[in-house]
N, CA, C, O and CB atoms as a CASP TS submission, in Angstrom:
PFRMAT TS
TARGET T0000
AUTHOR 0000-0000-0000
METHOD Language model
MODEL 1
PARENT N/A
ATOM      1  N   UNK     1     118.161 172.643  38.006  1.00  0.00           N
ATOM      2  CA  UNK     1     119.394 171.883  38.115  1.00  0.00           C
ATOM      3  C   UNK     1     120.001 172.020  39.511  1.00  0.00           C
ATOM      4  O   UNK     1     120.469 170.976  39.965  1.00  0.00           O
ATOM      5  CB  UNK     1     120.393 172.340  37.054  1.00  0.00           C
ATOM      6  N   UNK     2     120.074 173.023  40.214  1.00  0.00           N
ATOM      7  CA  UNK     2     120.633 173.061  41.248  1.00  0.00           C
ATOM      8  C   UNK     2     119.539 173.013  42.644  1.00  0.00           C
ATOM      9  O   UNK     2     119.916 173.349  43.766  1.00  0.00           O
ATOM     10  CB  UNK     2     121.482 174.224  41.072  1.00  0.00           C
ATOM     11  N   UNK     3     118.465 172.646  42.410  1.00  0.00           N
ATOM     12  CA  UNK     3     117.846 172.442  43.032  1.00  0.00           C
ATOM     13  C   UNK     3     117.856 170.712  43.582  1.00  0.00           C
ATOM     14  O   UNK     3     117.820 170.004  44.588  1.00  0.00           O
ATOM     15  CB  UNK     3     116.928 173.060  42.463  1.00  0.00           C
ATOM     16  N   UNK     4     117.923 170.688  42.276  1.00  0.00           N
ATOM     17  CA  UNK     4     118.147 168.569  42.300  1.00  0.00           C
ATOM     18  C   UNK     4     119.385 168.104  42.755  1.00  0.00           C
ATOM     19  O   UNK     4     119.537 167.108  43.460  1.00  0.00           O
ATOM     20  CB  UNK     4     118.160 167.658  40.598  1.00  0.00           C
ATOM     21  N   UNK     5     120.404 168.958  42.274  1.00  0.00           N
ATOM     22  CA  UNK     5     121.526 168.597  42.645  1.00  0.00           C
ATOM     23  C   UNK     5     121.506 168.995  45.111  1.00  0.00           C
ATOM     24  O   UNK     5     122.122 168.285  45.906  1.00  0.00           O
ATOM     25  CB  UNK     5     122.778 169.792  41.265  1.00  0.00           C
ATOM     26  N   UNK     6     120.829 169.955  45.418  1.00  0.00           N
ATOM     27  CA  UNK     6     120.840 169.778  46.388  1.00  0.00           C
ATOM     28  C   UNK     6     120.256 168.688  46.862  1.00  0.00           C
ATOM     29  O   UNK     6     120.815 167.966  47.687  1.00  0.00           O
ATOM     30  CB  UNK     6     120.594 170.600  46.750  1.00  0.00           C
ATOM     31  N   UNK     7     119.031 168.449  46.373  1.00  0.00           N
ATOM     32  CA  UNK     7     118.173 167.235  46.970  1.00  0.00           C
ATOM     33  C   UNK     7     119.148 166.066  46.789  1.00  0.00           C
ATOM     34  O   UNK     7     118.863 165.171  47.584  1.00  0.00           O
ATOM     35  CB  UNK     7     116.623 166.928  46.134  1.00  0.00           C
ATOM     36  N   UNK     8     120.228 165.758  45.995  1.00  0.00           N
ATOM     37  CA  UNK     8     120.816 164.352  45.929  1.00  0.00           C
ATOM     38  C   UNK     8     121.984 164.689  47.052  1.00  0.00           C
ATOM     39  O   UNK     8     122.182 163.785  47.864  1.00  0.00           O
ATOM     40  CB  UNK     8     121.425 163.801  44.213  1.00  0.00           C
ATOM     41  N   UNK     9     122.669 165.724  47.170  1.00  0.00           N
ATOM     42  CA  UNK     9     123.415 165.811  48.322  1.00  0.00           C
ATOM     43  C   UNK     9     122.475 165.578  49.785  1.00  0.00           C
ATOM     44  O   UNK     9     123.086 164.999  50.683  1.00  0.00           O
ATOM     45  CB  UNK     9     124.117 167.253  48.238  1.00  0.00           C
ATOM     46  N   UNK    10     121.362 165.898  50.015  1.00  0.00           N
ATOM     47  CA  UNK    10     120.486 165.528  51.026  1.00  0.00           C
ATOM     48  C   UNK    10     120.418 163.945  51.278  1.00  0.00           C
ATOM     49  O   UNK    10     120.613 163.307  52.313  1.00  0.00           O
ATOM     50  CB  UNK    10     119.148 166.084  50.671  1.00  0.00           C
ATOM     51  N   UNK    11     120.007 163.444  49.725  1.00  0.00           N
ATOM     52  CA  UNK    11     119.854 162.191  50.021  1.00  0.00           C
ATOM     53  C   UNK    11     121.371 161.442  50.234  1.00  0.00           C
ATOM     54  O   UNK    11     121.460 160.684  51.200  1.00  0.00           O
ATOM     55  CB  UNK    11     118.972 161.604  48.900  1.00  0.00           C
ATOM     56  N   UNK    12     122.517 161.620  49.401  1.00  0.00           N
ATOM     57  CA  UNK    12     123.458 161.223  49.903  1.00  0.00           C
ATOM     58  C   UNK    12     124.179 161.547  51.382  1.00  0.00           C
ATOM     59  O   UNK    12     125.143 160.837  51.668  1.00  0.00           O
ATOM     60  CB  UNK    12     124.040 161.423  49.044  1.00  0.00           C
ATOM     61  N   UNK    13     123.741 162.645  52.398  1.00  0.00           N
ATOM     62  CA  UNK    13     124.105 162.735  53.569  1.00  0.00           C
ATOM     63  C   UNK    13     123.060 161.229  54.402  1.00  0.00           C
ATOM     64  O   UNK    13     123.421 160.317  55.146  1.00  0.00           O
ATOM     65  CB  UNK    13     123.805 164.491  54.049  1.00  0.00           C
ATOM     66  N   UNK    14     121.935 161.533  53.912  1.00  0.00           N
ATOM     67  CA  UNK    14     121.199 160.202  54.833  1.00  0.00           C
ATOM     68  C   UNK    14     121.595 159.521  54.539  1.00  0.00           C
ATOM     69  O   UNK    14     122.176 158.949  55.461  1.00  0.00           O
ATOM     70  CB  UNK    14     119.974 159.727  54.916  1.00  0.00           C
ATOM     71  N   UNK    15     121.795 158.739  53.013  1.00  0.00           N
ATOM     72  CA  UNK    15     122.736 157.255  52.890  1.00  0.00           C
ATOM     73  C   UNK    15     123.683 156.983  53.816  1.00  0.00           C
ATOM     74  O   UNK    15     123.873 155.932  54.428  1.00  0.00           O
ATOM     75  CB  UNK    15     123.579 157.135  51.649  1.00  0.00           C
ATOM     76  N   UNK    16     124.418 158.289  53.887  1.00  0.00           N
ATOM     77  CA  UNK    16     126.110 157.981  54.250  1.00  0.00           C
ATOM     78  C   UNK    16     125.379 157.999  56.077  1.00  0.00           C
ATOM     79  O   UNK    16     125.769 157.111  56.835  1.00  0.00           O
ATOM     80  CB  UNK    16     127.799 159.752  53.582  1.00  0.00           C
ATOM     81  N   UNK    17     124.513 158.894  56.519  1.00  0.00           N
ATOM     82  CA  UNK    17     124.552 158.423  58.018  1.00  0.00           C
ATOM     83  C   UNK    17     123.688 157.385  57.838  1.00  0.00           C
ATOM     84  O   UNK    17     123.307 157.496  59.003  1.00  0.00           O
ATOM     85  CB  UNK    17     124.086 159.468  59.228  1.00  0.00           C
ATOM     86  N   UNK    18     122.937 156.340  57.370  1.00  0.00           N
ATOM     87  CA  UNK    18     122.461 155.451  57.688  1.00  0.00           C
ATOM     88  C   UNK    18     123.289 154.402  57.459  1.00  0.00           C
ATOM     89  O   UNK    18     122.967 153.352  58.016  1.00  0.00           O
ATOM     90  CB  UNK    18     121.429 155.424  57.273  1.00  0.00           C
ATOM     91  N   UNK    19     124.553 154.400  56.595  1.00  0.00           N
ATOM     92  CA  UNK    19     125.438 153.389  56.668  1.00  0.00           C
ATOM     93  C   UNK    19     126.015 153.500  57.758  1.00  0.00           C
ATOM     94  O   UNK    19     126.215 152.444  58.357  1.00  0.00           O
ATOM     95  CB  UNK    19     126.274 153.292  55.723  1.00  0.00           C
ATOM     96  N   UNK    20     126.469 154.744  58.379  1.00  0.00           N
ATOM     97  CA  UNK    20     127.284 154.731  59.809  1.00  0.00           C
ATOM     98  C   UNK    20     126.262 153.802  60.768  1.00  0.00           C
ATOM     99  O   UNK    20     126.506 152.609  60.945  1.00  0.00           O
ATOM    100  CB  UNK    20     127.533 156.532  60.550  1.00  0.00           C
ATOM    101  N   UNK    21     125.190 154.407  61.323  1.00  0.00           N
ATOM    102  CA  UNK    21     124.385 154.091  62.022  1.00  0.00           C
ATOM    103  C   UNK    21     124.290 152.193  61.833  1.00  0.00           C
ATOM    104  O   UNK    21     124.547 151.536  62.842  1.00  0.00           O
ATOM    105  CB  UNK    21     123.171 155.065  61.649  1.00  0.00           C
ATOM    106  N   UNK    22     123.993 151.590  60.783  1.00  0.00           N
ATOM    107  CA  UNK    22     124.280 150.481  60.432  1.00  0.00           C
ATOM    108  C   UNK    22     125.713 149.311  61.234  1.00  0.00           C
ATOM    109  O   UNK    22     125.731 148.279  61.905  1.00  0.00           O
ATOM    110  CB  UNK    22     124.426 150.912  59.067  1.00  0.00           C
ATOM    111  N   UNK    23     126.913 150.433  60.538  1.00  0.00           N
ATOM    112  CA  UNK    23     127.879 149.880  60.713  1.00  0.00           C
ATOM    113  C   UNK    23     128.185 149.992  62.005  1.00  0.00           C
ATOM    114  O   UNK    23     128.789 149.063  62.541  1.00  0.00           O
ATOM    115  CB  UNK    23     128.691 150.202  59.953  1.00  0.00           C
ATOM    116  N   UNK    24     127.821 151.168  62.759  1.00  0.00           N
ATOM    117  CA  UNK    24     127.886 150.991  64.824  1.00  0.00           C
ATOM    118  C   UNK    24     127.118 149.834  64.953  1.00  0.00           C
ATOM    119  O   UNK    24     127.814 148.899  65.348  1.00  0.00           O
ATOM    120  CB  UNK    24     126.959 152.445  66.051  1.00  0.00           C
ATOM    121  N   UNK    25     126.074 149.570  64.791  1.00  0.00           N
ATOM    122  CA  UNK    25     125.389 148.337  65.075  1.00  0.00           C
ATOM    123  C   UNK    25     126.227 146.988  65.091  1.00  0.00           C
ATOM    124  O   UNK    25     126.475 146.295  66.077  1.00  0.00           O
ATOM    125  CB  UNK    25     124.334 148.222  64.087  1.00  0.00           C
ATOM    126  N   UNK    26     126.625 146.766  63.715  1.00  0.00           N
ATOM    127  CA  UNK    26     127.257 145.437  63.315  1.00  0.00           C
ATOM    128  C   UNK    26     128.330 145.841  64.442  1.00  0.00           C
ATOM    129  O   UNK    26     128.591 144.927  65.223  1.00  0.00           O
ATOM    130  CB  UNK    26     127.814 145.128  61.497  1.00  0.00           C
ATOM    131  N   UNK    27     128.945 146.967  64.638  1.00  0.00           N
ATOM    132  CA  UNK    27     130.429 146.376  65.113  1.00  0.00           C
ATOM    133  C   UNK    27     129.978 146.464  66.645  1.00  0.00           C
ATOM    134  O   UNK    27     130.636 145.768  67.419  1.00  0.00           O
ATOM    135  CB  UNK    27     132.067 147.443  64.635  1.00  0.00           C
ATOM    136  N   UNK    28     129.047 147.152  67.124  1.00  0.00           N
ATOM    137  CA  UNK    28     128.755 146.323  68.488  1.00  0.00           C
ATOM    138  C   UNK    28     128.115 145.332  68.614  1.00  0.00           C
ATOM    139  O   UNK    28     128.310 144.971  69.774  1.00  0.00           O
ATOM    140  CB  UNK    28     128.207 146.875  69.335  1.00  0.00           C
ATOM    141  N   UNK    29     127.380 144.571  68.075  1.00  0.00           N
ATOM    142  CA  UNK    29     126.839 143.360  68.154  1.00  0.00           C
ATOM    143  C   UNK    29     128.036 142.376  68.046  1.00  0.00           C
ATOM    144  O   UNK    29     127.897 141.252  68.528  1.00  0.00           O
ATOM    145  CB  UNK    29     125.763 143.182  67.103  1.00  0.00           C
ATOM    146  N   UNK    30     129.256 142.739  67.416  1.00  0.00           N
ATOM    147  CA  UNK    30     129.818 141.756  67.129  1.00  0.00           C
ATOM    148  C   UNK    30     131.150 142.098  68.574  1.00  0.00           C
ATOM    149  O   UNK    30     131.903 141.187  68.918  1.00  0.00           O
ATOM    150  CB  UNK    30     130.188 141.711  65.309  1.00  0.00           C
ATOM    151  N   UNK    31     131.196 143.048  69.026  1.00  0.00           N
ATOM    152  CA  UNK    31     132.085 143.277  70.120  1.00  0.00           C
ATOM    153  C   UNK    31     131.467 142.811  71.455  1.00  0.00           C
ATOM    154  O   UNK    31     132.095 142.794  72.514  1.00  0.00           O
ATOM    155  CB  UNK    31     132.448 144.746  70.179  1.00  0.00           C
ATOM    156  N   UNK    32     129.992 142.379  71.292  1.00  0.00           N
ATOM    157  CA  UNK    32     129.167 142.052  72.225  1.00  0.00           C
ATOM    158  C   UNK    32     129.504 140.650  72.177  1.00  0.00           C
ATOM    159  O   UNK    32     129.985 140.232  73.230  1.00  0.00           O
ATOM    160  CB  UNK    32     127.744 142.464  72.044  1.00  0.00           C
ATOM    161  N   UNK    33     129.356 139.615  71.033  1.00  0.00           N
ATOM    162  CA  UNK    33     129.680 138.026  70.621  1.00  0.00           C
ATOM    163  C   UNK    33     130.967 138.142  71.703  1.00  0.00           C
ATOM    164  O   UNK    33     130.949 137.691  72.848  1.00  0.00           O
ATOM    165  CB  UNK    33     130.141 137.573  68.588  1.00  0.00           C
ATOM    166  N   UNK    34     132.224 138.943  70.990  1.00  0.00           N
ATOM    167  CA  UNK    34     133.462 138.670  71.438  1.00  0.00           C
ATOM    168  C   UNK    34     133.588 138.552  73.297  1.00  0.00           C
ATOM    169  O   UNK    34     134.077 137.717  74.058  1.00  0.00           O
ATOM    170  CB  UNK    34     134.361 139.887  70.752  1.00  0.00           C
ATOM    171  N   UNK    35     133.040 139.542  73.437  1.00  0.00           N
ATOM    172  CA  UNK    35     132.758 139.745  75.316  1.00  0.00           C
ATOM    173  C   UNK    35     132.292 138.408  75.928  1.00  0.00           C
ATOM    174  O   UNK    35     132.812 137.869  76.906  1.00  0.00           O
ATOM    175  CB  UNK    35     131.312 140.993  75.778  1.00  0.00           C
ATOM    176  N   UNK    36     131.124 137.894  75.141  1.00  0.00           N
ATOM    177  CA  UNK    36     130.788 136.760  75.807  1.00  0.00           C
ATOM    178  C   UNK    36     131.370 135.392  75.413  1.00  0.00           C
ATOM    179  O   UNK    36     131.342 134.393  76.132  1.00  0.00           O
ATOM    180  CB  UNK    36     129.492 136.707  75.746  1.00  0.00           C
ATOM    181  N   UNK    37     132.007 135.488  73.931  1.00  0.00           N
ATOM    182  CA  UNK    37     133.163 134.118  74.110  1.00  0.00           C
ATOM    183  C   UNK    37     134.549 134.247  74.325  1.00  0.00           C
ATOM    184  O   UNK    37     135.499 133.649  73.821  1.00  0.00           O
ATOM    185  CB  UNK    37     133.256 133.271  72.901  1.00  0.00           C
ATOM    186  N   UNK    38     134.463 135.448  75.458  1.00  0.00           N
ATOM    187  CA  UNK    38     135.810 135.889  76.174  1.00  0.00           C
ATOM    188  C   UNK    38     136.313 134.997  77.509  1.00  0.00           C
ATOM    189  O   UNK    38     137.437 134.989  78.011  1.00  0.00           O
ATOM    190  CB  UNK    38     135.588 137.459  76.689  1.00  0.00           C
ATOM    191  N   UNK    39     135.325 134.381  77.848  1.00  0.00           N
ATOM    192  CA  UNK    39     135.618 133.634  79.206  1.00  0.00           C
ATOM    193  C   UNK    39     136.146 132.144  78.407  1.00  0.00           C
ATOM    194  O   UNK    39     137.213 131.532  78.469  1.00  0.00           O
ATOM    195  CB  UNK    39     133.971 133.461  80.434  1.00  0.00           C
ATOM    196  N   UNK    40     135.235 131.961  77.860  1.00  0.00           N
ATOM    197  CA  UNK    40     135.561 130.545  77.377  1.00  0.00           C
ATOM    198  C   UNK    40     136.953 130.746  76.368  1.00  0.00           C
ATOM    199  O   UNK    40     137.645 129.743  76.541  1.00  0.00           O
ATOM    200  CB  UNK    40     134.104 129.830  76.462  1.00  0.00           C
ATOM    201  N   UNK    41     137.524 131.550  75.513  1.00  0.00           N
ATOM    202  CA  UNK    41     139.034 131.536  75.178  1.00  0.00           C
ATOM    203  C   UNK    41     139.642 131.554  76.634  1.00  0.00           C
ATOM    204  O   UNK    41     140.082 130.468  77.011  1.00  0.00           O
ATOM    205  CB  UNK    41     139.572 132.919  74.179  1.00  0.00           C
ATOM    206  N   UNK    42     139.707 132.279  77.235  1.00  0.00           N
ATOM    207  CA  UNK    42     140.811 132.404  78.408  1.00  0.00           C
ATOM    208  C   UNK    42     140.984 131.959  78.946  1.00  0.00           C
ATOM    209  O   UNK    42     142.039 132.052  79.573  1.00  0.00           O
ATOM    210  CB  UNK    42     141.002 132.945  79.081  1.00  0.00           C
ATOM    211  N   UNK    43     139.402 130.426  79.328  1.00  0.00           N
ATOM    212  CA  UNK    43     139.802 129.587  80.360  1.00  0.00           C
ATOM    213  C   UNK    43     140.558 128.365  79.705  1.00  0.00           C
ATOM    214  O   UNK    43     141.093 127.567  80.475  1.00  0.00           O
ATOM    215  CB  UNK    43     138.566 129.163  81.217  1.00  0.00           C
ATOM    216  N   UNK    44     140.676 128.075  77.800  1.00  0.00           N
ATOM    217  CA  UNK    44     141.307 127.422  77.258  1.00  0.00           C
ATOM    218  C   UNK    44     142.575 127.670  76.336  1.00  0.00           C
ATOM    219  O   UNK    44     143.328 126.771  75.962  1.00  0.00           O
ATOM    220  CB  UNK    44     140.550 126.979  76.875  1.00  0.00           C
ATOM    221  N   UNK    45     142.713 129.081  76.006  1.00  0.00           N
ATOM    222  CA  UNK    45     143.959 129.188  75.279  1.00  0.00           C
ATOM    223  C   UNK    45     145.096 128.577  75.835  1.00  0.00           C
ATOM    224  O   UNK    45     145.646 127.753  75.105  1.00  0.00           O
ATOM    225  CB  UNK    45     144.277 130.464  75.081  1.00  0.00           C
ATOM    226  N   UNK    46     145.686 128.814  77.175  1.00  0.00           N
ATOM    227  CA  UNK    46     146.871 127.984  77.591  1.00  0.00           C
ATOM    228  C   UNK    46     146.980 126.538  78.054  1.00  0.00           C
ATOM    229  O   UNK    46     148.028 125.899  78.147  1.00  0.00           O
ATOM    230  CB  UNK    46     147.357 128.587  78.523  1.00  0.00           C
ATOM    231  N   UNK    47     145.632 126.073  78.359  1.00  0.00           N
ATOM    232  CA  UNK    47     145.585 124.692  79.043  1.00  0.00           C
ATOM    233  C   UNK    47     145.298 124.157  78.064  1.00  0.00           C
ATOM    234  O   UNK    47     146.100 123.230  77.952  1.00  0.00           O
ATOM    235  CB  UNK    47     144.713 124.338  80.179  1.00  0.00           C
ATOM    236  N   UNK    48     144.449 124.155  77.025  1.00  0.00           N
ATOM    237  CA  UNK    48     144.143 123.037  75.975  1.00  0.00           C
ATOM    238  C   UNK    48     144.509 123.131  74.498  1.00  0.00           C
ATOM    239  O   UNK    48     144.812 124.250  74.083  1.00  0.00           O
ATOM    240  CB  UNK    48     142.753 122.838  75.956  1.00  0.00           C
ATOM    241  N   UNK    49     144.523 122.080  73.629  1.00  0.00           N
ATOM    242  CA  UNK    49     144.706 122.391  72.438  1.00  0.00           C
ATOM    243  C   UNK    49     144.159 122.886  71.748  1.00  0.00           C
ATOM    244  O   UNK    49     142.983 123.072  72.059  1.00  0.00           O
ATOM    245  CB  UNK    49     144.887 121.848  71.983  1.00  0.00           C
ATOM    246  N   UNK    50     144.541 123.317  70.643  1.00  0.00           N
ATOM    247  CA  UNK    50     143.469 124.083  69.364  1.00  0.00           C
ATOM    248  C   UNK    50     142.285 123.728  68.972  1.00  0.00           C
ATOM    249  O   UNK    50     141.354 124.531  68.893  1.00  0.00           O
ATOM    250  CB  UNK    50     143.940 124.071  68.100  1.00  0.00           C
ATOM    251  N   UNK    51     142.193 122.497  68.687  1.00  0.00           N
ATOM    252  CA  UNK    51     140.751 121.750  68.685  1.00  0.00           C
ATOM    253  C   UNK    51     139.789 121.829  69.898  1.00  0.00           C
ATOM    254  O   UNK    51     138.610 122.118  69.697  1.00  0.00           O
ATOM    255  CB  UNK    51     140.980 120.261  68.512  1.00  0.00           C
ATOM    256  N   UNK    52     140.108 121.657  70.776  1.00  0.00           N
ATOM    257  CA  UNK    52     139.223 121.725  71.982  1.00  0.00           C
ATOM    258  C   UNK    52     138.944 123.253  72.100  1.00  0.00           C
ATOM    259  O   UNK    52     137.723 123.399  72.027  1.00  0.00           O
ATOM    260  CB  UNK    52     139.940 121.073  73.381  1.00  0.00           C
ATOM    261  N   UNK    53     139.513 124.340  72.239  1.00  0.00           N
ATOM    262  CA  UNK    53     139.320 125.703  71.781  1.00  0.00           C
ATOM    263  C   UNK    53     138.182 125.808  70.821  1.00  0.00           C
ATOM    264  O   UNK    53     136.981 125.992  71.019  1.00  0.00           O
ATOM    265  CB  UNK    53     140.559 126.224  71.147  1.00  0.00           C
ATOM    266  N   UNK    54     138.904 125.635  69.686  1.00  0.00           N
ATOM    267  CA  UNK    54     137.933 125.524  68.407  1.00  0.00           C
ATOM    268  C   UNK    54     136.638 125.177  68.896  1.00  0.00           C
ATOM    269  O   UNK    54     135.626 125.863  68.760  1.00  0.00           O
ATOM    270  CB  UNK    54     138.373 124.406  67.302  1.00  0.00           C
ATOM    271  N   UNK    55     136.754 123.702  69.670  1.00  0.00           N
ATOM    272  CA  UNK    55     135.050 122.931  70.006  1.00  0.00           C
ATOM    273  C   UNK    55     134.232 123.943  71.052  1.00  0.00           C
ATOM    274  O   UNK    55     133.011 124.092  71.014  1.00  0.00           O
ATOM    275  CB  UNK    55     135.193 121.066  71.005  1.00  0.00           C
ATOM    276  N   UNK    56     134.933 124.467  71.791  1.00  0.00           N
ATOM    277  CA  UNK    56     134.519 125.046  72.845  1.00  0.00           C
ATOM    278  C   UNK    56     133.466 126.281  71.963  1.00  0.00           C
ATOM    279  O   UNK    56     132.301 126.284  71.566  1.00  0.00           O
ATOM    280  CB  UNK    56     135.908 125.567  73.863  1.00  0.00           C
ATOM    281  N   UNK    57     134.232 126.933  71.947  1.00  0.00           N
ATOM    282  CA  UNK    57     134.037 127.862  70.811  1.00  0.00           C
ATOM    283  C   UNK    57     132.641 128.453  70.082  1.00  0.00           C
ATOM    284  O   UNK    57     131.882 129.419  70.157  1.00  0.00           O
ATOM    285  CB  UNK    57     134.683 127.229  69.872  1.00  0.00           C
ATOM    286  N   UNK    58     132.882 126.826  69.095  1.00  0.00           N
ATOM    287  CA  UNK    58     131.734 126.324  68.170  1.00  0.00           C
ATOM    288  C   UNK    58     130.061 126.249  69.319  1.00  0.00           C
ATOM    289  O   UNK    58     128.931 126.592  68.971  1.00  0.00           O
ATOM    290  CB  UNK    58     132.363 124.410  67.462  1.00  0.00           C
ATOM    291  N   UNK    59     130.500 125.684  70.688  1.00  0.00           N
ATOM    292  CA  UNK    59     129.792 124.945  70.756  1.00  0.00           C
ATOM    293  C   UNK    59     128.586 126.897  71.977  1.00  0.00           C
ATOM    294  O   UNK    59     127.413 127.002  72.333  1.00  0.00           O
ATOM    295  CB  UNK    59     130.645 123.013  71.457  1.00  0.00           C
ATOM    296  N   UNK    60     129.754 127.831  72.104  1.00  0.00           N
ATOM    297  CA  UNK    60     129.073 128.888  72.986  1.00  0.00           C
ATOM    298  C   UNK    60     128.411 129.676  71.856  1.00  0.00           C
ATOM    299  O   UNK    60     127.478 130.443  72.089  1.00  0.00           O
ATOM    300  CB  UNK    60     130.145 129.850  74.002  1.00  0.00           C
ATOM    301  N   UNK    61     128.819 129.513  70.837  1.00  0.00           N
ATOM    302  CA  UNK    61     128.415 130.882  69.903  1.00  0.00           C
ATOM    303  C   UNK    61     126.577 130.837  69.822  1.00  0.00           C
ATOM    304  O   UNK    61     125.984 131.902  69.647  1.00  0.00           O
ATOM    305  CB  UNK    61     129.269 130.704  67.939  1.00  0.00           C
ATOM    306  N   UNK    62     125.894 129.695  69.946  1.00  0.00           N
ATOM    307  CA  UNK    62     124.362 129.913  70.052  1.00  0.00           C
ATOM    308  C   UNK    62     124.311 131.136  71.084  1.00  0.00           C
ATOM    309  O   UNK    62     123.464 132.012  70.907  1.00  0.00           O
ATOM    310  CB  UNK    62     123.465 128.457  70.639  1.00  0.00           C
ATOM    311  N   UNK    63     125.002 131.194  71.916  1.00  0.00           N
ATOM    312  CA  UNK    63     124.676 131.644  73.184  1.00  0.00           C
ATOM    313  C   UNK    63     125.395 132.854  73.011  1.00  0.00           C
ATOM    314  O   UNK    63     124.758 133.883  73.234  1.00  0.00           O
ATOM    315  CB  UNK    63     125.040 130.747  74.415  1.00  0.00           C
ATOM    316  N   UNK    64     126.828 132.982  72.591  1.00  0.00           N
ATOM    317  CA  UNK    64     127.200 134.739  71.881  1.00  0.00           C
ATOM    318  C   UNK    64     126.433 135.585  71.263  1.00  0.00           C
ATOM    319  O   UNK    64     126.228 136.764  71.549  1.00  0.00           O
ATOM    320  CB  UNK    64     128.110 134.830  70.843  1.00  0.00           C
ATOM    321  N   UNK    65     125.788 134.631  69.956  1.00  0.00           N
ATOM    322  CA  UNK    65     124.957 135.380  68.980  1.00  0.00           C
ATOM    323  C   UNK    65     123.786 136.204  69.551  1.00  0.00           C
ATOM    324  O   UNK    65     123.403 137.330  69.234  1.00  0.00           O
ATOM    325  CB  UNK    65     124.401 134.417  68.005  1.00  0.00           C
ATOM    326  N   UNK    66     123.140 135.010  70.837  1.00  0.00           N
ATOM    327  CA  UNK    66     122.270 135.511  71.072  1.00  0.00           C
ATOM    328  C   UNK    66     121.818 136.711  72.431  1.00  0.00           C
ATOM    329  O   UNK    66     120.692 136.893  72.895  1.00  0.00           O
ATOM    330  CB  UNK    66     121.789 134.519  70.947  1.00  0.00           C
ATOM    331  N   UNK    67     123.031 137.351  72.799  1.00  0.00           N
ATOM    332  CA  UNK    67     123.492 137.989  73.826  1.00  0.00           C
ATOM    333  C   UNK    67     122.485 139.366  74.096  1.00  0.00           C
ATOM    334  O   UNK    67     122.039 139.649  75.207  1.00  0.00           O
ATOM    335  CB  UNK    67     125.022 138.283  73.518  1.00  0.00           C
ATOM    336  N   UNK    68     122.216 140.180  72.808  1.00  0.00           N
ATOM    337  CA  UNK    68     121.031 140.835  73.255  1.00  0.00           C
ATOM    338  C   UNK    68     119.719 140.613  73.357  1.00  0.00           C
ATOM    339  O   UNK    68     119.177 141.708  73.513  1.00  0.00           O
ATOM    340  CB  UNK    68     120.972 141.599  72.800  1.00  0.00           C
ATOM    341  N   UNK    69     119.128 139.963  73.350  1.00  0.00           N
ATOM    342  CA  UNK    69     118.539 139.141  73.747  1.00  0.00           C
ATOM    343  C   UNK    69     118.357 138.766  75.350  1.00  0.00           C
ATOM    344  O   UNK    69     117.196 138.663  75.748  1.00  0.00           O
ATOM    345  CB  UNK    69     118.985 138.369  73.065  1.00  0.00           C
ATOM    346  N   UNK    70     119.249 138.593  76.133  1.00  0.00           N
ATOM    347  CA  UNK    70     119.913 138.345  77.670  1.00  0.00           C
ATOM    348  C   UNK    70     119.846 139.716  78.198  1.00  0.00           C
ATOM    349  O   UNK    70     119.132 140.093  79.127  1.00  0.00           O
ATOM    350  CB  UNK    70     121.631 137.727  77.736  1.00  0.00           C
ATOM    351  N   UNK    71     120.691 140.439  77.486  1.00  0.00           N
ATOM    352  CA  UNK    71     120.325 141.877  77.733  1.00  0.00           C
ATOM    353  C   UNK    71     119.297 142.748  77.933  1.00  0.00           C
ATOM    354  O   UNK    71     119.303 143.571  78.848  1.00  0.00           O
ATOM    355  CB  UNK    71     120.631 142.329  77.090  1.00  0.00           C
ATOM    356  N   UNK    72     118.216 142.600  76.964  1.00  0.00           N
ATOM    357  CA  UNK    72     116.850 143.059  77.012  1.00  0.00           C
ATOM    358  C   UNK    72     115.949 142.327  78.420  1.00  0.00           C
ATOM    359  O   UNK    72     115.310 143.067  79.168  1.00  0.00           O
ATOM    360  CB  UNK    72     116.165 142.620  75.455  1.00  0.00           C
ATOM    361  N   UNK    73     115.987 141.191  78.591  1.00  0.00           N
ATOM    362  CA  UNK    73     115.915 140.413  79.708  1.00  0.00           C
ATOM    363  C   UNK    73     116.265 140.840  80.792  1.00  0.00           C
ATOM    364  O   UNK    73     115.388 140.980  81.645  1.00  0.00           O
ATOM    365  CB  UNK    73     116.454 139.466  79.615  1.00  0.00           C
ATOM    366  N   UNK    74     117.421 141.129  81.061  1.00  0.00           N
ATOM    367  CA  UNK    74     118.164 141.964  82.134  1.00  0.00           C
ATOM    368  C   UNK    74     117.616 143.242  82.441  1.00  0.00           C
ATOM    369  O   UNK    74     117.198 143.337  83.595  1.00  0.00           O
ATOM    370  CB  UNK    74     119.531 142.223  81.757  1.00  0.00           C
ATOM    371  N   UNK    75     117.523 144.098  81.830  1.00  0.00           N
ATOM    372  CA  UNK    75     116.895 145.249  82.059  1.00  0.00           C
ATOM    373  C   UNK    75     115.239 145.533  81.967  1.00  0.00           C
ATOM    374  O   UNK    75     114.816 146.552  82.512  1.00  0.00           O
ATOM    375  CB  UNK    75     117.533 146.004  81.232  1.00  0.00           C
ATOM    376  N   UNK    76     114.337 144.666  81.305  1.00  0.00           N
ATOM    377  CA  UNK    76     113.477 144.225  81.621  1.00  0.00           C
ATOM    378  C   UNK    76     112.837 143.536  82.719  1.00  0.00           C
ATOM    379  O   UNK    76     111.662 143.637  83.072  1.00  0.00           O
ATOM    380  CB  UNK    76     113.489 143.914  81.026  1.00  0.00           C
ATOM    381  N   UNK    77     113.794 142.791  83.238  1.00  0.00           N
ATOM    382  CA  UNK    77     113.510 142.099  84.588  1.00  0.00           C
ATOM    383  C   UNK    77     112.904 140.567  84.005  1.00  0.00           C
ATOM    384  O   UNK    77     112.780 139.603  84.760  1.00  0.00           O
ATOM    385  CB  UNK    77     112.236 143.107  85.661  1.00  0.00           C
ATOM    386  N   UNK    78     112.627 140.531  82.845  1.00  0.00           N
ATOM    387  CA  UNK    78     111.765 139.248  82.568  1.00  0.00           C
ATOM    388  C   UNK    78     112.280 138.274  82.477  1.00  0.00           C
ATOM    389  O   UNK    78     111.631 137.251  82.260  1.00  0.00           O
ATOM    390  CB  UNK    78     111.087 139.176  81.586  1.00  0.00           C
TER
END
């Protein structure tokens, strides 16, 4: 009994760091999106309307999403 019961605390420490490890990922990938549709809000929040924002937006995120990607490139040289 207390043998098993250690092995599930084992396995619940890896769960719980592989959810961390997980969740750093998502939230830099997604702080990475924000960085790169940072130019395009700033050059439209005060000059244009909401819609054109919005379009702008819509229209960089191929190019947010795909940011590491650019990155690997970059330091690769390729």
């Amino acid at each position: 009994m207390l043998l098993s019961l250690a092995e599930s605390q084992n396995h619940s420490w890896g769960y719980a760091q592989m959810r961390l490890l997980l969740a750093l990922i998502v939230i830099i990938y997604l702080v990475g999106v924000g960085v790169v549709l940072s130019p395009t809000v700033r050059s439209t929040w005060d000059s244009e309307p909401a819609s054109v924002l919005a379009d702008r937006v819509v229209k960089a995120l191929p190019d947010a999403f795909a940011w590491p990607v650019r990155a690997v490139h970059v330091f690769t040289g390729s």
